[in-house]
C-alpha positions in Angstrom: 22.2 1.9 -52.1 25.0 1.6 -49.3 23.1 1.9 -45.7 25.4 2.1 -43.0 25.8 3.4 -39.8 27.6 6.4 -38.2 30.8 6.5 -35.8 28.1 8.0 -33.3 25.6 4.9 -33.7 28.3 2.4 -33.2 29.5 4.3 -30.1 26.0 4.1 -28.7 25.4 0.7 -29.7 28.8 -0.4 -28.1 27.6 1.8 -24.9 24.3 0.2 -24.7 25.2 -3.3 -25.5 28.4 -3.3 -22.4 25.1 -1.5 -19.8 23.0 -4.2 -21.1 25.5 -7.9 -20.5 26.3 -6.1 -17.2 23.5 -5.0 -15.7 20.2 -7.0 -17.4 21.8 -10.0 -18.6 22.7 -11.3 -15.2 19.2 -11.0 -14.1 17.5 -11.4 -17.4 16.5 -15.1 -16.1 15.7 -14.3 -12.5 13.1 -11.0 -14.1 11.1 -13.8 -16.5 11.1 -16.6 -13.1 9.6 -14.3 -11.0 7.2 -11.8 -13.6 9.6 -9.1 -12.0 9.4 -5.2 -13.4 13.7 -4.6 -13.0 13.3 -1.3 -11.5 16.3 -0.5 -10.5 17.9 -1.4 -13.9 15.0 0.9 -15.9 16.5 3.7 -13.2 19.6 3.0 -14.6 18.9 3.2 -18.0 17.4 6.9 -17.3 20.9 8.1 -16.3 22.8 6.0 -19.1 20.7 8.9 -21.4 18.3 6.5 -23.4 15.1 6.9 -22.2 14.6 9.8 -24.5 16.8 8.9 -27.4 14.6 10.7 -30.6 13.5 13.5 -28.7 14.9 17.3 -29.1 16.9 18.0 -26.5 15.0 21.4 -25.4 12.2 19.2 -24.1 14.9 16.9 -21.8 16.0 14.4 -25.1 18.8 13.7 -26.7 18.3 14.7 -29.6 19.6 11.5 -31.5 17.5 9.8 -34.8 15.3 7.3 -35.1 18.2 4.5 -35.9 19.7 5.3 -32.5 16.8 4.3 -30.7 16.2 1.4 -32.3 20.2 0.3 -31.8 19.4 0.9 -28.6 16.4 -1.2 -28.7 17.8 -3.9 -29.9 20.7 -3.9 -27.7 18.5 -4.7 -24.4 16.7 -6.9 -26.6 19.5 -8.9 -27.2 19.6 -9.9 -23.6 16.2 -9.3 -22.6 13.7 -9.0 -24.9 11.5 -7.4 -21.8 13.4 -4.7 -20.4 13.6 -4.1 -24.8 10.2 -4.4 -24.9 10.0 -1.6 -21.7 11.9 0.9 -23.5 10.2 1.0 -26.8 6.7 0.8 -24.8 8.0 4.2 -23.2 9.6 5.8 -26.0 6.9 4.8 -28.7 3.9 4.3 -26.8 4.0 6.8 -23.5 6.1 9.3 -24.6 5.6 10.2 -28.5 1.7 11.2 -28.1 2.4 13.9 -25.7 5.9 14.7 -28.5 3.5 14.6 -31.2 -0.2 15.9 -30.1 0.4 17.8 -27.8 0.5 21.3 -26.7 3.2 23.2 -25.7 2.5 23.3 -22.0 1.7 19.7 -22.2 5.3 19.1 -23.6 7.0 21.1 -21.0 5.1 19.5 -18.4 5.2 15.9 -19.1 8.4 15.4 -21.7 11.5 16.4 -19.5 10.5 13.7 -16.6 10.0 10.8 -19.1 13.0 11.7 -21.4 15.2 11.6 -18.5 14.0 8.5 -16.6 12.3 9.9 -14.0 9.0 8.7 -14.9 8.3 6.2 -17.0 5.6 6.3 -19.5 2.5 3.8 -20.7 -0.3 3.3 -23.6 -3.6 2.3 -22.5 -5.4 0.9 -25.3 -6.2 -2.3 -25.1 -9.7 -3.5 -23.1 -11.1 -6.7 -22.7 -13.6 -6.5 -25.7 -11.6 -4.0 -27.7 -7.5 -4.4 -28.7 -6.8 -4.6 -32.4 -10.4 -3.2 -33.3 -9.6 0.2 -31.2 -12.6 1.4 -32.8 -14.6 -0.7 -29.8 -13.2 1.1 -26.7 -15.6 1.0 -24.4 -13.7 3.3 -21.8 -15.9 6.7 -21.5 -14.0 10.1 -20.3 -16.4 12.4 -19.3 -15.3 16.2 -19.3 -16.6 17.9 -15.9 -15.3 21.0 -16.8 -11.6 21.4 -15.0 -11.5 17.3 -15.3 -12.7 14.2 -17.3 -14.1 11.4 -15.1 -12.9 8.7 -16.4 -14.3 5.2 -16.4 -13.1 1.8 -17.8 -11.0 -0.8 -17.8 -7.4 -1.5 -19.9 -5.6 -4.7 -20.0 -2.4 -6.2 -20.3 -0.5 -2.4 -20.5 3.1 -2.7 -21.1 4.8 -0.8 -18.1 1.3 -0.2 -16.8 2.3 -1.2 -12.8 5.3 0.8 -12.8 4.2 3.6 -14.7 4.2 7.5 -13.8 2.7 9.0 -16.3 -0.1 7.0 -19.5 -1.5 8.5 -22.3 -5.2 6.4 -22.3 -7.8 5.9 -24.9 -11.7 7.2 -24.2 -14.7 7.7 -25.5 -15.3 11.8 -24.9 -18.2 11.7 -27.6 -20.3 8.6 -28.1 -22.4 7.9 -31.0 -19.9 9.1 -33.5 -17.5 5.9 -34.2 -13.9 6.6 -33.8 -13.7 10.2 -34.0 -15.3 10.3 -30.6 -12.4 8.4 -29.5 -9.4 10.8 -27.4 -6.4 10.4 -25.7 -6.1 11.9 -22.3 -2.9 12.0 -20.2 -3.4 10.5 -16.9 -1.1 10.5 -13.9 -0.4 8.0 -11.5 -2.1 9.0 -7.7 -2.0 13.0 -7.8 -5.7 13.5 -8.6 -6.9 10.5 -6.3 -4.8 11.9 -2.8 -6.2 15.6 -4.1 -9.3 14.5 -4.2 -8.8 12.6 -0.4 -7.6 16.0 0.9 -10.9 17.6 -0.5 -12.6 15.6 1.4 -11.3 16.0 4.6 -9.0 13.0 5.1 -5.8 13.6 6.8 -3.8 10.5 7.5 -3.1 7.6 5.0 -2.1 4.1 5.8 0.1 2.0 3.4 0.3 -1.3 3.6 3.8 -1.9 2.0 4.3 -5.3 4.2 8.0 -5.2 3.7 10.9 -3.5 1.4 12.4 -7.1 0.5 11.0 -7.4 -3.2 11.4 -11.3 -2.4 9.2 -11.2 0.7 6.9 -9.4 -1.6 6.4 -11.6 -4.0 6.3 -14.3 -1.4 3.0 -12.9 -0.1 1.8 -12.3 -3.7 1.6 -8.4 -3.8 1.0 -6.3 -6.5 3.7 -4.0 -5.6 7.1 -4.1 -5.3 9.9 -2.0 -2.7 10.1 0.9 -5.5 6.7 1.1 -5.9 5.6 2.0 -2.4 8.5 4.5 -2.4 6.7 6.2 -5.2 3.6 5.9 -4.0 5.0 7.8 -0.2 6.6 10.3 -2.6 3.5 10.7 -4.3 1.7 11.2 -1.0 4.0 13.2 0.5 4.3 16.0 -2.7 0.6 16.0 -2.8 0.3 17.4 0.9 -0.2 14.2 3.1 1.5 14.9 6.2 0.1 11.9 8.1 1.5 9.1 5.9 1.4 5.4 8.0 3.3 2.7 7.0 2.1 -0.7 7.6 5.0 -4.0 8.1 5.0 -7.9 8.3 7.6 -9.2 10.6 7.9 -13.1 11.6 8.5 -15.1 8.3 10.6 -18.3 8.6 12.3 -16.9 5.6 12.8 -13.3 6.6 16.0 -13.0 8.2 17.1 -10.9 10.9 18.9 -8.9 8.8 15.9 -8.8 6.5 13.7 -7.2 9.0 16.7 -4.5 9.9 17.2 -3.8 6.5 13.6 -3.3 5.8 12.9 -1.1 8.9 15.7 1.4 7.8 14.4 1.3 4.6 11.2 2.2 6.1 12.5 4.9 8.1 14.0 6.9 5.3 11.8 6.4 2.8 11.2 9.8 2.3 13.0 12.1 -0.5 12.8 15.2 2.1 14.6 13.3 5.0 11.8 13.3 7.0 10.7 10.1 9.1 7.0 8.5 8.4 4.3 9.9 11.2 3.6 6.6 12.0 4.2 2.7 12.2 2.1 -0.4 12.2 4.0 -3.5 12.4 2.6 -7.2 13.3 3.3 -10.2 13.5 2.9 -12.7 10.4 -0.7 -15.1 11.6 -1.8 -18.4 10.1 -5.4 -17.8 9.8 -7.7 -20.8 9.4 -8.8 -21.3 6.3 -6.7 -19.1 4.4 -4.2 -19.9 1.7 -1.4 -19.9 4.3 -3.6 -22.3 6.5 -3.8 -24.5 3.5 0.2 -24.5 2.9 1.1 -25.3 6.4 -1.2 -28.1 6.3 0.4 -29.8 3.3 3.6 -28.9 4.8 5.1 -26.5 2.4 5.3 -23.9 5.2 6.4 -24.0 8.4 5.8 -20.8 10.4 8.6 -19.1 12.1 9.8 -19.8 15.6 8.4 -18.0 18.8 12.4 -17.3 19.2 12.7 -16.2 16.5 9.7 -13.7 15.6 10.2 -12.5 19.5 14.0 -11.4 18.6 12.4 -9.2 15.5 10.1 -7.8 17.6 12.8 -6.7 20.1 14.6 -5.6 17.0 11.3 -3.5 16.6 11.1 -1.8 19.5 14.4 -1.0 19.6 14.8 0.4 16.2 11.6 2.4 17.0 12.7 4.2 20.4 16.0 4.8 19.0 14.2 6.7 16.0 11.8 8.8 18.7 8.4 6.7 17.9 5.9 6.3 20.9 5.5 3.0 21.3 2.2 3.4 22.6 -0.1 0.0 21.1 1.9 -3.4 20.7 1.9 -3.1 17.4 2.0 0.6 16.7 4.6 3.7 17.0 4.2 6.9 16.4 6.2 10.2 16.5 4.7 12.2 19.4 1.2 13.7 18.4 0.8 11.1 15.8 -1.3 8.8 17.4 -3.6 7.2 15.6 -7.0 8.5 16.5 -9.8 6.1 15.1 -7.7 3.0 16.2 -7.4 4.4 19.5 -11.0 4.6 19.4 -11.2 0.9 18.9 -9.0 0.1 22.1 -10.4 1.7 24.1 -13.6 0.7 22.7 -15.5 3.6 22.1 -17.8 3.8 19.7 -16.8 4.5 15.8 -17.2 4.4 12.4 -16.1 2.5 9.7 -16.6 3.3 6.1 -16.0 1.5 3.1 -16.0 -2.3 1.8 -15.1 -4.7 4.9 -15.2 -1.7 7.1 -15.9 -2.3 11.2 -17.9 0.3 13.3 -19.0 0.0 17.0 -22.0 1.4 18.1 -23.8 2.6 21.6 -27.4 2.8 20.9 -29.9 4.9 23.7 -32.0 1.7 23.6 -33.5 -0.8 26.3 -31.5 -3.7 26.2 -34.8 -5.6 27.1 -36.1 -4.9 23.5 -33.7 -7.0 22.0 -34.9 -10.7 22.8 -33.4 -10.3 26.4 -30.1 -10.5 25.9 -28.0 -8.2 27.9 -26.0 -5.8 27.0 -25.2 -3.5 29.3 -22.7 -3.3 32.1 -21.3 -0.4 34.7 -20.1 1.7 31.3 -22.8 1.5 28.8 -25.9 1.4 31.4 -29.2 1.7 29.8 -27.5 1.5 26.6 -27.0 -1.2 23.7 -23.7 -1.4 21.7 -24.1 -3.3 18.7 -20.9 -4.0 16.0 -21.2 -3.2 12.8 -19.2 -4.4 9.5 -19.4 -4.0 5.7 -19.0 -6.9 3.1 -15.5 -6.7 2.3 -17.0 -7.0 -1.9 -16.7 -3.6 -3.9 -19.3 -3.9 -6.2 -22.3 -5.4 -3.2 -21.1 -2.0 -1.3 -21.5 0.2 -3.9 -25.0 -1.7 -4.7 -25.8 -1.2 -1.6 -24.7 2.4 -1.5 -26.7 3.3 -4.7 -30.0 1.5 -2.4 -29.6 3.7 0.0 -29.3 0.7 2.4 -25.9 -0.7 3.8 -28.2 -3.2 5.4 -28.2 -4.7 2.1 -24.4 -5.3 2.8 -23.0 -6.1 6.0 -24.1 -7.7 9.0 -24.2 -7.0 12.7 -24.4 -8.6 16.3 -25.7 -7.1 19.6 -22.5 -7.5 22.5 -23.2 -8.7 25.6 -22.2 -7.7 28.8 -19.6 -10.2 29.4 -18.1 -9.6 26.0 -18.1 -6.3 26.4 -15.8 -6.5 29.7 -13.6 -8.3 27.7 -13.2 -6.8 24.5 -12.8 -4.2 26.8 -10.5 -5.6 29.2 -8.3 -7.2 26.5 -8.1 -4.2 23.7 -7.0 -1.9 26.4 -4.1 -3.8 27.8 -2.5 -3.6 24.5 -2.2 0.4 24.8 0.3 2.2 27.2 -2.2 3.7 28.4 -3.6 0.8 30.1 -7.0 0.9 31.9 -8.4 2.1 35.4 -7.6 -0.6 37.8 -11.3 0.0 39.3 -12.2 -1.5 36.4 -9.6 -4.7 36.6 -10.5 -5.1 40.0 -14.7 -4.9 39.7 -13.7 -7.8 36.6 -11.1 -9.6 36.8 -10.7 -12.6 39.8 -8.6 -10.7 43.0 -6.0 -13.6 43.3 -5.0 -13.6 39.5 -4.9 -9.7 39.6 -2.3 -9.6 42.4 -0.4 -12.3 41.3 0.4 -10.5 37.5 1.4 -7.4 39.4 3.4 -9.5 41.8 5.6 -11.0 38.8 5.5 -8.0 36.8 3.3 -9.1 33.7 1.5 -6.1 35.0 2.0 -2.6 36.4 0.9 0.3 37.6 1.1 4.1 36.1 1.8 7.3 38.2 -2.1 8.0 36.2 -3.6 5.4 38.7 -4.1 2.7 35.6 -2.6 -0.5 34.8 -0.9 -1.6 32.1 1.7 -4.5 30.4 5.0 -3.4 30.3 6.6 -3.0 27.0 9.3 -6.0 28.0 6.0 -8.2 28.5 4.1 -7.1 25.0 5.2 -10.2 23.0 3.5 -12.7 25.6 0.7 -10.0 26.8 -2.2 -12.6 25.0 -1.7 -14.7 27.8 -1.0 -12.3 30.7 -4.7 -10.9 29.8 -6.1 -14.8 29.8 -4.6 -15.6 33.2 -6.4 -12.4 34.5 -9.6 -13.4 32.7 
């Protein structure tokens, strides 16, 4: 028997195999160097038509055969056995359960995004003790009526990072061997944010770090630039209004058109044109003992100059007035009326609470200071009153224990502040607002003769509110201006 193939699958291979020597072969080397999903070429490969090759075209497909997928399969592969291996994971694996076993409404829901790119699709199977014996899934979906609660763990998922939407493997009835094994679609963040909103919570911080993929990788994230644009889309379509975006600036390696690049990125990172509520952006820290610590110590690298990271935060503030933000804490901007409220507790160092694994919370007990081993802790703002600082250990499962006790004794910690650090936590934490703080207070505090002299140079000044504050021109250096005053 003669096999051969059509005019129309040597069209498509000829298509496939020009897309894939000039856009993956180029950066076929660079993807396996750096363990790098090629986003933008899988976005590609949506609107070349091939993410839903064998699929009828009513549900989004193209309505080709089985023979044109695999030419197309093999194309990619040729130059990239990865981004080959990421189409057939999506075609076989995330897409043809939901073609195959599903219902209609499922179909409609779920096929048109994948077949067109939009979304890309993953197969969780495999668990640490159960891969090519399926039959010993251990992950349990329990159906609470409108939902199934699902608990488990999956490894090494093809496409699983970068995923939208995964068909996953549960037990939904135990004791029965592998008929009481199901596959449930699950999608990436809606249910998680609708569940926040339940709850009450109305502002969400990201901590993208940066839209460089390289800086990224650099500071060994999980995520990459696309990623977090999802992830603010996903946000933002669930009903977050309040989304915060989080920024690194100061890297030797990050150039000054880096940090431009990244802050327009961040600007208009919304699909709807509409700028982020909020933006917290600091300054890169070598922290001793951490892995950065360790690398500048061997001498592999060497942190960026005070030049340098004060021209990016210039480039900051500049970017951010131009765009509306309040600049109103050295390190955060907000649109008017975006403030954020629990941080702006902590400045101006008022109590608050803190929930969750490595969480902080400051608290002003009605208690005699005398009843706890003399030591004072009370001064013209807190009289008669203790406040004591509270934190959580930063380790999941010791919180949860902890939780489950009853007792978040069990994990965390806490010290009683004294007077004289509560002036200047006080002092200090409040300076780095626009607000500023009552100059009562600075003058009760701090020595007369240093006070006069920082509002004689200008590393302080005074509002038309009666306070006293650093001008915005004197942020970058405002660590020292508060220790010459203290």
């Amino acid at each position: 028997m003669l096999y051969q193939t059509t005019q129309e699958h040597e069209e498509l291979r000829a298509k496939v195999r020009e897309f894939a020597e000039a856009e993956v072969k180029p950066i076929a080397f660079m993807l396996d160097q750096n363990n790098q999903f090629p986003t933008e070429v899988v976005q590609k490969m949506g609107k070349l038509g091939i993410m839903g090759l064998p699929y009828e075209k009513k549900y989004g497909g193209a309505g080709a055969d089985a023979l044109s997928y695999a030419i197309a399969v093999e194309e990619l592969a040729r130059v990239d056995g990865g981004v080959g291996v990421i189409l057939s994971a999506h075609t076989s694996l995330g897409t043809y359960p939901i073609y195959a076993f599903g219902n209609e409404e499922q179909k409609k829901k779920y096929l048109p995004d994948l077949c067109s790119g939009k979304k890309v699709g993953a197969f969780g199977l495999t668990e640490p003790n159960a891969g090519s014996d399926a039959g010993g899934t251990e992950t349990t979906a329990e159906d609470m009526g409108d939902h199934y609660l699902l608990n488990g763990e999956k490894i090494f998922i093809t496409n699983g990072g970068q995923a939208d939407t995964y068909v996953v493997f549960a037990v939904t009835t135990p004791g029965i061997g592998t008929r009481g094994i199901s596959a449930l679609i699950v999608e990436k963040g809606w249910e998680y944010v609708e569940g926040l909103l339940r709850l009450g919570v109305n502002r969400v911080s990201m901590g993208v770090q940066s839209f460089d993929d390289r800086m990224l990788r650099w500071m060994n994230r999980r995520h990459d630039a696309e990623s977090a644009r999802k992830a603010y889309s996903i946000l933002e379509n669930a009903g977050v209004e309040n989304i915060s975006i989080d920024l690194i600036f100061g890297i030797s390696s990050l150039t000054d058109q880096d940090w431009s690049d990244t802050l327009a990125k961040a600007l208009a990172i919304s699909p709807r044109g509409v700028l982020p509520k909020h933006l917290s952006c600091y300054q890169l820290s070598v922290e001793p003992g951490s892995a950065l610590a360790s690398l500048v110590e061997k001498g592999r690298y060497e942190e960026a100059s005070d030049e340098m990271c004060m021209n990016q935060y210039a480039m900051l503030c500049e970017a951010m007035a131009s765009a509306g933000y309040h600049h109103y804490e050295i390190s955060n901007f907000a649109l008017p009326g975006y403030e954020a409220l629990h941080n702006s507790a902590y400045w101006r160092h008022v109590p608050y609470l803190g929930l969750g694994p490595g969480a902080h919370s400051l608290v002003c007990s009605p208690v005699a200071a005398g009843l706890h081993g003399g030591m004072s802790a009370v001064n013209d703002d807190v009289l008669g009153k203790v406040m004591m600082r509270r934190w959580n250990n930063p380790d999941l499962k010791a919180y949860l224990d902890a939780a489950g006790a009853g007792d978040f004794s069990l994990a965390g910690g806490c010290e009683i502040l004294t007077g004289d650090q509560i002036m200047t936590e006080k002092i200090m934490l409040a300076l780095r607002t626009s607000e500023g703080i009552d100059s009562e207070y600075l003058e009760r505090h701090c020595p007369a003769k240093a006070l006069e002299r920082a509002l004689m140079v200008g590393n302080l000044i005074k509002t038309p509110a009666g306070k006293i504050c650093i001008p915005e021109d004197h942020y970058f250096v405002s660590d020292g201006i508060v220790s010459d005053i203290l």
